[in-house]
KOLMAR-573425 format. One record per atom (N, C-alpha, C, O, CB): residue in three letters; x, y, z. Coordinates in steps of 0.2 Angstrom, whole numbers, plus 5000, padded with zeros to 4 digits. Glycine has a CB too. Example, Ala and Ser with C-alpha at 12.3 -4.5 7.8 and 13.67 -1.06 7.14 Angstrom:
2
ALA506649725039/ALA506249785039/ALA506649845039/ALA507149835042/ALA505749785045/SER506449895035/SER506849955036/SER506450005039/SER506750065040/SER507049975029/
This chain:
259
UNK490648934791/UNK491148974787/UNK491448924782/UNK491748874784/UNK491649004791/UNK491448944774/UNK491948914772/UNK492548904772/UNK492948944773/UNK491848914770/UNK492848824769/UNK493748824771/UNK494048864770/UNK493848924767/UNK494048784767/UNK494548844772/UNK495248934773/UNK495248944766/UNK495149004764/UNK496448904776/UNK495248874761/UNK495648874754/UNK495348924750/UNK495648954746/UNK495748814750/UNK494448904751/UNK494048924747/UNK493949014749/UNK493849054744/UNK493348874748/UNK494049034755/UNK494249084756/UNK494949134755/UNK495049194755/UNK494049084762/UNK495349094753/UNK496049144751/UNK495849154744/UNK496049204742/UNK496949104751/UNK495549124739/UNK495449114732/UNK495049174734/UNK495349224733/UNK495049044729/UNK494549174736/UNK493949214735/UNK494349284736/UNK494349324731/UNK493349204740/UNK494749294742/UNK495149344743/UNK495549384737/UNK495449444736/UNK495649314747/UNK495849344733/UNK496149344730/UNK496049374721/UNK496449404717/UNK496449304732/UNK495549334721/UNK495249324713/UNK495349394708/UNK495649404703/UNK494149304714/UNK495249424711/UNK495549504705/UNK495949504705/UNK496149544701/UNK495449584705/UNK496549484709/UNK497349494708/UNK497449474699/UNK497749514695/UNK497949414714/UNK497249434697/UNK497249384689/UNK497149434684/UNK497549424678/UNK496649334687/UNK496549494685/UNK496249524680/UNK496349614683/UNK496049664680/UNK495349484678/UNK496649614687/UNK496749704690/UNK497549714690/UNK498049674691/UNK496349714701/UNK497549764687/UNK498549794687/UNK498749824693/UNK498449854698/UNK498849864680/UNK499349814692/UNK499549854702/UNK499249904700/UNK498749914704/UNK500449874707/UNK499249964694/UNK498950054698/UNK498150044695/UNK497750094693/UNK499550154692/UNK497949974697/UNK497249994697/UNK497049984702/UNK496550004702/UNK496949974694/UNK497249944706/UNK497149934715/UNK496949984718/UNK497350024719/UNK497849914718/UNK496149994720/UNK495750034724/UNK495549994729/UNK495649934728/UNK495250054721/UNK495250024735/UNK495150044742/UNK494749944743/UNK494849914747/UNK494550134743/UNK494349934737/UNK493849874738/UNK494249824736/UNK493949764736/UNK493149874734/UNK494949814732/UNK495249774731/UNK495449764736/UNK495349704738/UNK495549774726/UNK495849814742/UNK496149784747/UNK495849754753/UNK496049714757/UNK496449824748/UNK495149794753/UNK494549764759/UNK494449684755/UNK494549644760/UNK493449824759/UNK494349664750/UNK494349614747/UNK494949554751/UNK494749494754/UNK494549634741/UNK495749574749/UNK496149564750/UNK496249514758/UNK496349464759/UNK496449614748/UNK495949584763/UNK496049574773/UNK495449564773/UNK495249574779/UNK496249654778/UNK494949544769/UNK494149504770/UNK493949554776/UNK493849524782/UNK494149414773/UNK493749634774/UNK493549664780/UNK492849664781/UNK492549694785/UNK493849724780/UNK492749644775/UNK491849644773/UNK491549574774/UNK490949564773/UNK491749664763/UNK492049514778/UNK491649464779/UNK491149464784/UNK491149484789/UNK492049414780/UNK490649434782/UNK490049434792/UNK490349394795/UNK490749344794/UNK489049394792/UNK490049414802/UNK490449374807/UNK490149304809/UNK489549304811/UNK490449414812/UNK490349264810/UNK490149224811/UNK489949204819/UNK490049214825/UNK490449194809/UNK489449154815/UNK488749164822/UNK489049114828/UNK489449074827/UNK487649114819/UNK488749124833/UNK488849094839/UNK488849034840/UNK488349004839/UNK488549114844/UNK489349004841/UNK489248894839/UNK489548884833/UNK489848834832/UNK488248864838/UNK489548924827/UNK489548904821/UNK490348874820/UNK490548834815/UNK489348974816/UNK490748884825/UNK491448884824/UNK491648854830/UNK491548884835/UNK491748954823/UNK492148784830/UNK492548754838/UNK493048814839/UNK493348804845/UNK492948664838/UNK493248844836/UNK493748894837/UNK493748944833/UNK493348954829/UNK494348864837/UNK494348994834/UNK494249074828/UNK494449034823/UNK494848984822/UNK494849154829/UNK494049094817/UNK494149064810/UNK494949124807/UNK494949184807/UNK493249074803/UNK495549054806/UNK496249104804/UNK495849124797/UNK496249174796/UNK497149054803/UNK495449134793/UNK495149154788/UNK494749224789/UNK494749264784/UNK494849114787/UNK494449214793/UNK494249284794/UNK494149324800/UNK493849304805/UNK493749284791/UNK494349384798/UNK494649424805/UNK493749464809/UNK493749484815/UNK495349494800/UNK493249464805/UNK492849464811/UNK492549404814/UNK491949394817/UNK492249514810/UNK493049354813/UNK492549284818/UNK492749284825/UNK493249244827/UNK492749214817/UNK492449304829/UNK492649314836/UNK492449264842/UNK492449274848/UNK492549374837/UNK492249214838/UNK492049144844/UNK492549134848/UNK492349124854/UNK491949064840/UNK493249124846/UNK493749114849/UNK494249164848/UNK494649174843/UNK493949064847/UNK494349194853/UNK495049254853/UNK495749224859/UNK496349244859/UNK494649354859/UNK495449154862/UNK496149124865/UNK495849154873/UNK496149144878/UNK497049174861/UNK495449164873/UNK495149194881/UNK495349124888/UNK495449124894/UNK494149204880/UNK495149074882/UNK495549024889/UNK496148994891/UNK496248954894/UNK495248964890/UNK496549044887/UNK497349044890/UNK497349084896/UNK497649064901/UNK497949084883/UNK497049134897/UNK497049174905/UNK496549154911/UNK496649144917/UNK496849264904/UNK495849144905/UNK495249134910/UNK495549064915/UNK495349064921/UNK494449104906/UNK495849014912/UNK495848974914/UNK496648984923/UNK496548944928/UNK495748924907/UNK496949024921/UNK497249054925/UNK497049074932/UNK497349054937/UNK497249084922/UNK496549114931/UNK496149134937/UNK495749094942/UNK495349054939/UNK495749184936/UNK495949094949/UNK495849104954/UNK495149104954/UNK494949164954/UNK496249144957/UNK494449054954/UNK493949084956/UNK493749114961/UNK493349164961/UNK493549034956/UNK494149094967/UNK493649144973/UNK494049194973/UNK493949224979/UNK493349114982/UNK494649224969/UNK494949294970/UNK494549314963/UNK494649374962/UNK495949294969/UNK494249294961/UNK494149344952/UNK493249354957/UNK492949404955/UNK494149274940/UNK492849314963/UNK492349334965/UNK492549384972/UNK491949404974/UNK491949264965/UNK492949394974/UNK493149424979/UNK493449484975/UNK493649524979/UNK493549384984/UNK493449524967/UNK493549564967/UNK493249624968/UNK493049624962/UNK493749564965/UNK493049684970/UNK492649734974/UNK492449754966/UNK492749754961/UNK493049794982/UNK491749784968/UNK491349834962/UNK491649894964/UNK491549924970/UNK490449834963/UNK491949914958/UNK492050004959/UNK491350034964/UNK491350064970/UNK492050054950/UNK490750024959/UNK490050064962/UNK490050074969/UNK489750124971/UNK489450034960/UNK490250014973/UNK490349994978/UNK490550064983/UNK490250094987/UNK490749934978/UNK491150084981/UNK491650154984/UNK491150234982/UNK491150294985/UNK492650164977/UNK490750204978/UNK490550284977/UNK490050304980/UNK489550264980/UNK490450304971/UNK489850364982/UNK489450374987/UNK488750414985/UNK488750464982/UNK489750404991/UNK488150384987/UNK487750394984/UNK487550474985/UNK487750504991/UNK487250344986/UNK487050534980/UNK486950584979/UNK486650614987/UNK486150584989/UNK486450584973/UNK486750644988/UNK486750704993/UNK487050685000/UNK486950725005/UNK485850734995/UNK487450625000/UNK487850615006/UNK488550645006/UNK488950675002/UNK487850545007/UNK488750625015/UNK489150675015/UNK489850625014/UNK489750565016/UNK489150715022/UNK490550645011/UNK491050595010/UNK491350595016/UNK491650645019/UNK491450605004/UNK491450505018/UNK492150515025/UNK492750525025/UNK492950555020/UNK492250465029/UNK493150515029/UNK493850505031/UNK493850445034/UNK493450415038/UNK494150575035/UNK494550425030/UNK494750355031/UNK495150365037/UNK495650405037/UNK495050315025/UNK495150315044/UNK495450315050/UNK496250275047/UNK496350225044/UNK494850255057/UNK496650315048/UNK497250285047/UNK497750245054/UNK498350225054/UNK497550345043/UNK497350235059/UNK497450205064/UNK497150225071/UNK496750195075/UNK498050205063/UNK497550285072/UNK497450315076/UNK497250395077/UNK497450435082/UNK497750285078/UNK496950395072/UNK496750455069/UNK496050485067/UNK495850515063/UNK497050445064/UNK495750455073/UNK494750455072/UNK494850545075/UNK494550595073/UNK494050375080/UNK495350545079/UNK495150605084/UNK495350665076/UNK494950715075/UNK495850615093/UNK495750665073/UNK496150715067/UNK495250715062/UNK494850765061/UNK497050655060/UNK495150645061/UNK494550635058/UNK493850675060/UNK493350685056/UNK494450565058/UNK493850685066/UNK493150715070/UNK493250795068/UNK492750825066/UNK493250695078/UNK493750805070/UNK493850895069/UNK493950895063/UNK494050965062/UNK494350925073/UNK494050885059/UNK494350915053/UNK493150885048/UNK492950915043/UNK495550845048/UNK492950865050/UNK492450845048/UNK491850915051/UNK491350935047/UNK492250755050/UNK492050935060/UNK491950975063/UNK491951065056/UNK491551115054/UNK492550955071/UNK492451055055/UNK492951095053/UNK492251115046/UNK491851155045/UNK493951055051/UNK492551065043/UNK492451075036/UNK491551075035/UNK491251065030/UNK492851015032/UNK491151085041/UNK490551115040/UNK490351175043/UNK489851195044/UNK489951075041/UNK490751205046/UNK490851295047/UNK491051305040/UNK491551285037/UNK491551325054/UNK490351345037/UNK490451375028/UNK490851415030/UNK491351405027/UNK489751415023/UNK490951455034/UNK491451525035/UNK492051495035/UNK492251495030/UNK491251575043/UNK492351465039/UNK492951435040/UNK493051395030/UNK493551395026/UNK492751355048/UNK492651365030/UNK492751335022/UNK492851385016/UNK493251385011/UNK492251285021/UNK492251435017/UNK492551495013/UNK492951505011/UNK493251505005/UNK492551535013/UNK493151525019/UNK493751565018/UNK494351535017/UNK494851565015/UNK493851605024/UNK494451475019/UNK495051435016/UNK495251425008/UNK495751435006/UNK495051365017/UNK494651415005/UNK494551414996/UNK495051484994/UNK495551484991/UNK493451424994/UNK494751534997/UNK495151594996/UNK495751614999/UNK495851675000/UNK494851634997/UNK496051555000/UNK496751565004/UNK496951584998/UNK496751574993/UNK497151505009/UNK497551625001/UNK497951644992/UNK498651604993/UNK499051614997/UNK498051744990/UNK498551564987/UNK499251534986/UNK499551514978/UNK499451474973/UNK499251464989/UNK499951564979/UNK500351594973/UNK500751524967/UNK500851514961/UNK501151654977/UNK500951464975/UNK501251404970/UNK500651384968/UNK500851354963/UNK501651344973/UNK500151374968/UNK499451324966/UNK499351374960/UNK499351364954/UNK498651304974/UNK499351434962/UNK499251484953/UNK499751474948/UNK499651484942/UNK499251584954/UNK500451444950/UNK500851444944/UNK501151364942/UNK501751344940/UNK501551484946/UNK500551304944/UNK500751244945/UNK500551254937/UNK500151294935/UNK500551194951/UNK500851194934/UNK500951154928/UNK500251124927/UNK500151084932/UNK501651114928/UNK499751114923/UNK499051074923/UNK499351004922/UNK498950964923/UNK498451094919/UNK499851004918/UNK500050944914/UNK500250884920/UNK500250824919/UNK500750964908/UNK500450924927/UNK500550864931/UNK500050874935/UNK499650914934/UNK501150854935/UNK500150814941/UNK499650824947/UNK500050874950/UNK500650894948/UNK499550744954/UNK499450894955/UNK499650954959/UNK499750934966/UNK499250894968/UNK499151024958/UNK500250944972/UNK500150924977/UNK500450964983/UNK500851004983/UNK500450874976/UNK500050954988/UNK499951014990/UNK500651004996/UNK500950954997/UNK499151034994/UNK500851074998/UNK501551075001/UNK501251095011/UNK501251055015/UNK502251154997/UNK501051145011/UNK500851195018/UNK500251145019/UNK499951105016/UNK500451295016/UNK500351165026/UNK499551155032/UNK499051175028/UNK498551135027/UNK499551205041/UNK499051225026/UNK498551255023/UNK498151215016/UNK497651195015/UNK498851305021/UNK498751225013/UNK498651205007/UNK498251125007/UNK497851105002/UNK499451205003/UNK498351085012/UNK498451005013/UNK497551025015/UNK497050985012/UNK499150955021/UNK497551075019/UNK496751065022/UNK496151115019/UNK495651115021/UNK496751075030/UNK496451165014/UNK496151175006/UNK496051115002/UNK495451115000/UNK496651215001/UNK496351075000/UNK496451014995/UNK495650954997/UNK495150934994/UNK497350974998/UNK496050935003/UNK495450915009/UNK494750935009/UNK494350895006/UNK495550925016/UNK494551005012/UNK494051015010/UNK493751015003/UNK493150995001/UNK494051055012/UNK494151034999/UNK493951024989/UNK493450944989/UNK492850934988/UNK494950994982/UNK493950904991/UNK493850844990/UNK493250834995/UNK492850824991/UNK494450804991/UNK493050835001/UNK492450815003/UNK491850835000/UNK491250815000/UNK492450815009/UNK492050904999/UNK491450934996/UNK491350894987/UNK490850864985/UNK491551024995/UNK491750894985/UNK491550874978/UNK491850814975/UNK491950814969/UNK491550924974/UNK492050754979/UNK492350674978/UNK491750664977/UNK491250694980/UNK492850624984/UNK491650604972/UNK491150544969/UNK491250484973/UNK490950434972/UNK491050514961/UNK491750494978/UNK491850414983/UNK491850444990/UNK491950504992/UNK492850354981/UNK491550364993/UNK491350385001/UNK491750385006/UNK491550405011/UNK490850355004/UNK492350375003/UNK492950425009/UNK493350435004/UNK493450424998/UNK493350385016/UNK493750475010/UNK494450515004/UNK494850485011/UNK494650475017/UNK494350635002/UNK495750485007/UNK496050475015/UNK496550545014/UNK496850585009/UNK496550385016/UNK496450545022/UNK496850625023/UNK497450595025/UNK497750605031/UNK496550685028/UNK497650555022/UNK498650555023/UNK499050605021/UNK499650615024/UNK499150485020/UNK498950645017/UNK499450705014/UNK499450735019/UNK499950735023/UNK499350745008/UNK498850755022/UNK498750815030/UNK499150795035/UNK499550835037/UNK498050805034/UNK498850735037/UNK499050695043/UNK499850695042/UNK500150715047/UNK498650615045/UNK500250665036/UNK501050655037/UNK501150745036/UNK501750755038/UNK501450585031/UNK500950795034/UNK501150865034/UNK501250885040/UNK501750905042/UNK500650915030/UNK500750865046/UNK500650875054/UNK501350855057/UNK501650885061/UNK499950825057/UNK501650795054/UNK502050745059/UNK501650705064/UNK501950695069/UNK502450785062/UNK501250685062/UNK500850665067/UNK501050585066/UNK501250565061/UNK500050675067/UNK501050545071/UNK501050455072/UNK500450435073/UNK500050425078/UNK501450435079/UNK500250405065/UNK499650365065/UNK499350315070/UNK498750325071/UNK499650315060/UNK499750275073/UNK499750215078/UNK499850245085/UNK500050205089/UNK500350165076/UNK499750315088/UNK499750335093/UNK499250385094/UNK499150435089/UNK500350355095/UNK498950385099/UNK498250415099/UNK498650455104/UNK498950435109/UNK497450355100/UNK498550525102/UNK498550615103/UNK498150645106/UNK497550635105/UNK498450655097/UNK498250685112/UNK497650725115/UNK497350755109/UNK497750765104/UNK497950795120/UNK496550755110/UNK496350765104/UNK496350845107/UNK496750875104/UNK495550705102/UNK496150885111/UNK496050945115/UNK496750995113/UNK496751055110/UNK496050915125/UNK497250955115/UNK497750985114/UNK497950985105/UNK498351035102/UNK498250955119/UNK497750945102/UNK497750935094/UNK497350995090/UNK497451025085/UNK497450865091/UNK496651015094/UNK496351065093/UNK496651125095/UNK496751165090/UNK495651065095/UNK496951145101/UNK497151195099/UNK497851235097/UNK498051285095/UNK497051215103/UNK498251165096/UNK498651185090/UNK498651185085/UNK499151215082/UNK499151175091/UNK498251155081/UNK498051165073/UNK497651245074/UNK498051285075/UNK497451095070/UNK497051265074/UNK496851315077/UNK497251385078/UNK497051445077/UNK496651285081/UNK497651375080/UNK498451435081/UNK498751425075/UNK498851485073/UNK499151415088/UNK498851385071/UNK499251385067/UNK498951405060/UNK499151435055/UNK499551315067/UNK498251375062/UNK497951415057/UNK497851495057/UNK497851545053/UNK497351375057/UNK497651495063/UNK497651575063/UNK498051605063/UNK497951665060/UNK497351595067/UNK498951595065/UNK499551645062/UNK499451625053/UNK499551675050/UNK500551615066/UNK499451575051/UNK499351575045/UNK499051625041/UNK499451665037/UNK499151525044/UNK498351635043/UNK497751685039/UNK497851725040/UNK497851775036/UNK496951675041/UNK498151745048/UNK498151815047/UNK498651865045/UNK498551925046/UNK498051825051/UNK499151825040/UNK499851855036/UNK499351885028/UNK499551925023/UNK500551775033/UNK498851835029/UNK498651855021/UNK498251905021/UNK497951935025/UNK498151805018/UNK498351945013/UNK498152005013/UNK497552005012/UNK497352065012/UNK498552035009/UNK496951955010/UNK496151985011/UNK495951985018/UNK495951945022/UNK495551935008/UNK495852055020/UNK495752075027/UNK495252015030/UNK495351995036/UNK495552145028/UNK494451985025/UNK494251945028/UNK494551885030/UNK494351875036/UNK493851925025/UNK494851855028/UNK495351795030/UNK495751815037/UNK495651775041/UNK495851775024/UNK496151865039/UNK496451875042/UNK496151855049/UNK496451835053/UNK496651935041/UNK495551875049/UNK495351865059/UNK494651805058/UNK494151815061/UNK494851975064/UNK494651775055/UNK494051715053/UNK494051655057/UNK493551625058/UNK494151675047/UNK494751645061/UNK494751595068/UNK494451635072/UNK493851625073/UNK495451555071/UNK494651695074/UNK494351735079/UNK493751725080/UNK493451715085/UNK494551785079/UNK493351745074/UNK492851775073/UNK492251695074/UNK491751695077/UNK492951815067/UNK492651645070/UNK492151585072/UNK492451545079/UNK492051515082/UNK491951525065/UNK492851545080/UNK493051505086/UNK493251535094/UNK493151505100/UNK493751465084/UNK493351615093/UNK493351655098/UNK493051675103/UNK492451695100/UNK493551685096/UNK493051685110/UNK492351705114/UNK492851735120/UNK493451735121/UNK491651635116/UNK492251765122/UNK492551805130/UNK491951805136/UNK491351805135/UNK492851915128/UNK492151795140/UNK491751795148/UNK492251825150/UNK492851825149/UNK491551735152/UNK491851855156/UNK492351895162/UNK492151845167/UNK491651815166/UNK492151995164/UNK492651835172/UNK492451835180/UNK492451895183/UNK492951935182/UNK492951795184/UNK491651905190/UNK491551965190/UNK491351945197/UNK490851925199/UNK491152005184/UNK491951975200/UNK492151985208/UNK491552035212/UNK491552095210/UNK493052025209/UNK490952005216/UNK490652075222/UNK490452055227/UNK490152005229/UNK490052115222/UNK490652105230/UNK490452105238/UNK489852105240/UNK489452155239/UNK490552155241/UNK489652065244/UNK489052025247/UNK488952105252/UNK488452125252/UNK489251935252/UNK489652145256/UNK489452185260/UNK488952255256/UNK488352275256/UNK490152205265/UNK489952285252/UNK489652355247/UNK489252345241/UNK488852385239/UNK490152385244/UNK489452275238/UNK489252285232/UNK489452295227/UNK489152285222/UNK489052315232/UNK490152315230/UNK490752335222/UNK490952275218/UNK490952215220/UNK491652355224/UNK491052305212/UNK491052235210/UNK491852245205/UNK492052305204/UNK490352215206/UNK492252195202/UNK492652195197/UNK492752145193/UNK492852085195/UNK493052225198/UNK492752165186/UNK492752105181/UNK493352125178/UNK493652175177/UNK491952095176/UNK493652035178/UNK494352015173/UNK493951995168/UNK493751935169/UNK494951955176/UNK493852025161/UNK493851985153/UNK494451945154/UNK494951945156/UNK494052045146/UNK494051885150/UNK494451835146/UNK494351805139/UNK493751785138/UNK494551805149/UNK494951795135/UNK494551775127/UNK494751685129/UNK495151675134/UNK495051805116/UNK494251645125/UNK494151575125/UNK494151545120/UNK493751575116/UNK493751565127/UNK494451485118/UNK494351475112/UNK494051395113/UNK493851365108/UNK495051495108/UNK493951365118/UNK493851325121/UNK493551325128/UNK493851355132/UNK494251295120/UNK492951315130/UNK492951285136/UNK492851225140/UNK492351185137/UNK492751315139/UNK493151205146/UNK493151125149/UNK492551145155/UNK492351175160/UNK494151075153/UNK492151085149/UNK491351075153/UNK491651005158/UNK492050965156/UNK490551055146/UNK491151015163/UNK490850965165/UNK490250945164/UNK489750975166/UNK490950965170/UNK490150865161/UNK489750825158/UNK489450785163/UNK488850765162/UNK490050785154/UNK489850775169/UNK489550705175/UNK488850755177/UNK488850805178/UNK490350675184/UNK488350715176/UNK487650705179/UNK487150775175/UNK486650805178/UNK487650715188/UNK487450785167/UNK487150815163/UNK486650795156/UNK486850775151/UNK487650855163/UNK486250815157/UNK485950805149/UNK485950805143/UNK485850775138/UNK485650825148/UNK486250875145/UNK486350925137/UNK486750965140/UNK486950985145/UNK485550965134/UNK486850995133/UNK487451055134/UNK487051105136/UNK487151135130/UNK487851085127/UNK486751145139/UNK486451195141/UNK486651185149/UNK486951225152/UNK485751185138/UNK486351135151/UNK486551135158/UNK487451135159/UNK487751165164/UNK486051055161/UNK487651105154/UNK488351085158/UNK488551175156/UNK488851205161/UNK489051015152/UNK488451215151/UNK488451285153/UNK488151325159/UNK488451365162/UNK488051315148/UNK487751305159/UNK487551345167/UNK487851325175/UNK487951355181/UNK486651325168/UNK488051275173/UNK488651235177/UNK489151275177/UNK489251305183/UNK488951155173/UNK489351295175/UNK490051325172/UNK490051405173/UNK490651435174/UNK490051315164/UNK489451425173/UNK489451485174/UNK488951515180/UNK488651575181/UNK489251515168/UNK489051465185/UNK488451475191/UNK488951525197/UNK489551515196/UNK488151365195/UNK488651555202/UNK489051575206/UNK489151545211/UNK488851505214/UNK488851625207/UNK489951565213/UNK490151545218/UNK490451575224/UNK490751625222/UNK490451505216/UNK490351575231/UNK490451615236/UNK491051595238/UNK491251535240/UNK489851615240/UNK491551665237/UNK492051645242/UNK492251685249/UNK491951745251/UNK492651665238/UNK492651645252/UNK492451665259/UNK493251665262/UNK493751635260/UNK491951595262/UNK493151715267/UNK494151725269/UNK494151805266/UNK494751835266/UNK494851655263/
């Protein structure tokens, strides 16, 4: 590049022979040397204060020299977080919270259950402002939000702390997971069934609900009588079983009473 000097001259040279109201668009690109080439790589120990596309030197080793090598090599690749095309996105364990994480993952691949949540109807999420984030308030709402997000997050987990602190639950204390199912499950279902799409109303019943009778007879006559019951759970025994099939027939095998 030539000297600074030889470059202000050059800059300047129509100032001598041009009047101020003749000053057009190329006098001033002249003026801020917007039209200089840039100068080539090496050509320069430092930026040229002459011309503004020399960009050998922008001052980069006032910061570079700053950093921390094994913190600037220890920082994580975004790409790293995102989760590759047709997988499924997790939930981040927030302590003690694998058991919240298991069911709510349980949860959100019953399509019927997830349907029907999408179409929960909530009047504050229809009158929220776009211009802010939206955040969700209800049980409901927290586990609408949740599902959105696993189904259609580009990162391989999502964390469900809005859920889990909506619950009241204690991260660092691990929860009957049994008794956590069936009180989310109740709560979900008084919820749904205030709402006015009659489908929504009986959707826990209808996927989580079941009934067996116990059905009392007489070895002598023959009579018999059965007590219905609804279930929304039942406690298997597992000790010296295979598979779920047998621990069902376990469960429902006869038994002889006597007396």
């Amino acid at each position: 590049m030539a000297p600074r000097v030889q470059l202000e001259k050059a800059a300047w040279r129509w100032v001598e022979s041009v009047k101020p109201e003749e000053i057009k668009q190329e006098h001033i690109e002249l003026a801020y040397r917007i039209n200089l080439p840039a100068c080539k790589r090496g050509a320069c120990r430092r930026n040229c204060r002459g011309n503004p596309n020399c960009l050998v030197g922008i001052g980069e080793q006032a910061w570079l020299g700053e950093i921390d090598e094994n913190v600037f090599h220890n920082i994580d690749d975004p790409n790293s977080e995102r989760r590759d095309k047709n997988t499924f996105v997790g939930l981040t364990n927030l302590g003690a919270t694998c058991y919240v994480n298991t069911f709510l993952q349980v949860w959100f691949h019953n399509l019927e259950l997830r349907r029907s949540l999408y179409q929960f109807h909530n009047s504050r999420a229809e009158e929220h402002n776009i211009q802010s984030d939206y955040e969700p308030q209800s049980i409901c709402e927290h586990l609408q939000y949740l599902f959105a997000l696993l189904q259609n997050s580009n990162r391989k987990y999502i964390d469900p702390s809005g859920l889990v602190k909506a619950l009241g639950l204690d991260t660092g204390q691990q929860q009957d997971a049994q008794e956590f199912s069936k009180l989310f499950l109740s709560l979900l279902e008084d919820t749904l069934s205030k709402q006015k799409n009659p489908s929504l109303q009986n959707v826990i019943q209808q996927q989580f609900c079941g009934q067996f009778s116990y059905v009392t007879e007489c070895n002598q006559c023959g009579r018999s009588s059965a007590l219905p019951s609804r279930f929304y759970e039942l406690e298997l025994n597992i000790q010296g079983h295979k598979n779920l099939s047998k621990c069902i027939t376990e469960f429902l095998k006869e038994e002889k009473l006597d007396g």
